[in-house]
C-alpha positions in Angstrom: 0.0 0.0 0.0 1.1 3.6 -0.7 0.7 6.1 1.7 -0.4 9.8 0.1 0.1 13.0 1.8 -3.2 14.4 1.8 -1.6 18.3 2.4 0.9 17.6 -1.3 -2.6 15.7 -2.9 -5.0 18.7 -2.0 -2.2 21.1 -3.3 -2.0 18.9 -6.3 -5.6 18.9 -6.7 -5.9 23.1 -6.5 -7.8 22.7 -3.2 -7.1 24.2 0.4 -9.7 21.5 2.1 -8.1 18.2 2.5 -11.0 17.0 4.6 -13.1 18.0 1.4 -10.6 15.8 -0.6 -10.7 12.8 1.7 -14.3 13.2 1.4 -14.1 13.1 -2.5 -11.5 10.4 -2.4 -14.3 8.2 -0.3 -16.5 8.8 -2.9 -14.7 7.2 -5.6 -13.6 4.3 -3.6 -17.2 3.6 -2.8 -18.4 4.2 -6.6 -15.4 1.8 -7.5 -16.5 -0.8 -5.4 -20.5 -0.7 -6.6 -19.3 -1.1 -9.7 -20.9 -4.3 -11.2 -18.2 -6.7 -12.6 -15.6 -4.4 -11.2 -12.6 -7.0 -9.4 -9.5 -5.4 -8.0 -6.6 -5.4 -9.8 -4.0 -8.8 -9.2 -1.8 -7.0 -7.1 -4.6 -6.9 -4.4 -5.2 -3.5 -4.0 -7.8 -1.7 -2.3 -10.7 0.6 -4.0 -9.0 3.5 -1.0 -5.5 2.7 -2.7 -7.0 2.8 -6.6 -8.9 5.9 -5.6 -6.1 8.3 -4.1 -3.9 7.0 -7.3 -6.1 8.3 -9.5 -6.5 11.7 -7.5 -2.5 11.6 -7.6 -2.3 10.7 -11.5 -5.1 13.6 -12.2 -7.0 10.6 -13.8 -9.9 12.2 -11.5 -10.2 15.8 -10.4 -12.4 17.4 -7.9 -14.3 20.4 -9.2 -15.3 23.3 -6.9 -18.1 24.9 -8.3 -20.9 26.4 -6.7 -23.9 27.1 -8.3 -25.8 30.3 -8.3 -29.5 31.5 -7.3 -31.3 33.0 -9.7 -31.2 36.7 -9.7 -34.4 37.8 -11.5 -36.3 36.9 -8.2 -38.2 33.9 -9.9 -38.0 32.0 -6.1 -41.9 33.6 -5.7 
Protein backbone atom coordinates (compact mmCIF):
# COMPACT_ATOMS: atom_id res chain seq x y z
CA UNK A 1 0.00 0.00 0.00
CA UNK A 2 1.15 3.60 -0.74
CA UNK A 3 0.74 6.10 1.71
CA UNK A 4 -0.42 9.75 0.09
CA UNK A 5 0.13 12.98 1.84
CA UNK A 6 -3.21 14.40 1.85
CA UNK A 7 -1.56 18.31 2.38
CA UNK A 8 0.86 17.61 -1.28
CA UNK A 9 -2.56 15.70 -2.89
CA UNK A 10 -4.99 18.74 -2.01
CA UNK A 11 -2.19 21.09 -3.29
CA UNK A 12 -1.98 18.93 -6.28
CA UNK A 13 -5.57 18.91 -6.74
CA UNK A 14 -5.86 23.06 -6.48
CA UNK A 15 -7.83 22.69 -3.17
CA UNK A 16 -7.09 24.18 0.45
CA UNK A 17 -9.69 21.51 2.11
CA UNK A 18 -8.08 18.23 2.50
CA UNK A 19 -11.01 17.01 4.62
CA UNK A 20 -13.14 17.96 1.37
CA UNK A 21 -10.64 15.75 -0.58
CA UNK A 22 -10.71 12.80 1.75
CA UNK A 23 -14.33 13.23 1.40
CA UNK A 24 -14.08 13.09 -2.48
CA UNK A 25 -11.49 10.40 -2.44
CA UNK A 26 -14.26 8.20 -0.28
CA UNK A 27 -16.54 8.80 -2.86
CA UNK A 28 -14.69 7.24 -5.56
CA UNK A 29 -13.60 4.27 -3.57
CA UNK A 30 -17.15 3.59 -2.83
CA UNK A 31 -18.43 4.22 -6.63
CA UNK A 32 -15.38 1.81 -7.54
CA UNK A 33 -16.48 -0.80 -5.36
CA UNK A 34 -20.51 -0.71 -6.56
CA UNK A 35 -19.29 -1.06 -9.70
CA UNK A 36 -20.90 -4.30 -11.21
CA UNK A 37 -18.19 -6.66 -12.64
CA UNK A 38 -15.55 -4.37 -11.23
CA UNK A 39 -12.64 -6.96 -9.40
CA UNK A 40 -9.48 -5.35 -7.95
CA UNK A 41 -6.59 -5.36 -9.84
CA UNK A 42 -4.05 -8.83 -9.21
CA UNK A 43 -1.82 -7.01 -7.09
CA UNK A 44 -4.62 -6.87 -4.41
CA UNK A 45 -5.24 -3.50 -3.99
CA UNK A 46 -7.78 -1.71 -2.33
CA UNK A 47 -10.75 0.63 -4.00
CA UNK A 48 -8.99 3.47 -1.04
CA UNK A 49 -5.53 2.70 -2.72
CA UNK A 50 -6.95 2.83 -6.59
CA UNK A 51 -8.86 5.86 -5.64
CA UNK A 52 -6.09 8.26 -4.13
CA UNK A 53 -3.87 7.04 -7.29
CA UNK A 54 -6.10 8.28 -9.49
CA UNK A 55 -6.53 11.66 -7.47
CA UNK A 56 -2.53 11.59 -7.64
CA UNK A 57 -2.26 10.68 -11.54
CA UNK A 58 -5.08 13.59 -12.19
CA UNK A 59 -6.99 10.60 -13.85
CA UNK A 60 -9.88 12.22 -11.52
CA UNK A 61 -10.18 15.81 -10.45
CA UNK A 62 -12.36 17.44 -7.93
CA UNK A 63 -14.27 20.38 -9.18
CA UNK A 64 -15.35 23.33 -6.90
CA UNK A 65 -18.07 24.90 -8.31
CA UNK A 66 -20.89 26.39 -6.69
CA UNK A 67 -23.93 27.10 -8.34
CA UNK A 68 -25.77 30.27 -8.32
CA UNK A 69 -29.48 31.45 -7.31
CA UNK A 70 -31.32 33.03 -9.67
CA UNK A 71 -31.22 36.75 -9.68
CA UNK A 72 -34.42 37.81 -11.47
CA UNK A 73 -36.28 36.89 -8.16
CA UNK A 74 -38.19 33.92 -9.88
CA UNK A 75 -37.96 32.03 -6.06
CA UNK A 76 -41.87 33.60 -5.71
Amino acid sequence: MIFYDMDSLAQKQGINNKYLLTAAVAARARALSEQKGRTLDEDNEKFISTALQEFDLGAVRLSLEQESAPENGADS
